[in-house]
N, C-alpha and C positions, 0 to 999 in steps of 0.2 A: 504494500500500500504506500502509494505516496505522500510523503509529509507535507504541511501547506506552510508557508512561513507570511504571518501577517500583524504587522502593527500600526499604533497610530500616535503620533506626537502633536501634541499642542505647542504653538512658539507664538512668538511675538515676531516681527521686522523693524530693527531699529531704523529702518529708514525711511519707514509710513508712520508716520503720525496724522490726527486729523487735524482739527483744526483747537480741539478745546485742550489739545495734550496728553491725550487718551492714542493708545496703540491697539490697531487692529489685531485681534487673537486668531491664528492661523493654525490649519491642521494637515497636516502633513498624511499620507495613507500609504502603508507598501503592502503590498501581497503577491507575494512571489516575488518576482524580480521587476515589476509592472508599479512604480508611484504616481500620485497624484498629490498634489498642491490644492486646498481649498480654503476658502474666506468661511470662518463661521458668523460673518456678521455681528461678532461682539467685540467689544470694545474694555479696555479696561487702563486703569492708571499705571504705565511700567515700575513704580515704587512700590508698588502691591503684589508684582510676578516674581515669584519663586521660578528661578530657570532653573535651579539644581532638581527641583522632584521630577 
């Protein structure tokens, strides 16, 4: 049986900011060898993002 390999990381981009100083939260998708890049549509203050968990 073939194993599937899949994960999913949340990040921020330091270099999107919007306008009020809130960074877009971005979700990264791999399964298999096949990734995707997507916008969750939320928002949050980078002084509040834990990047280490």
């Amino acid at each position: 049986m073939k194993s599937t390999y899949f994960s999913v990381k949340l990040f921020l981009r330091a270099e999107r900011f919007k306008k009020d100083g809130t960074a877009i939260i971005y979700a990264r998708i791999r399964l298999d060898r096949n990734k995707i890049e997507l916008t969750t549509n939320r928002s949050i203050n980078p002084d509040h993002w834990n990047a280490s968990s």
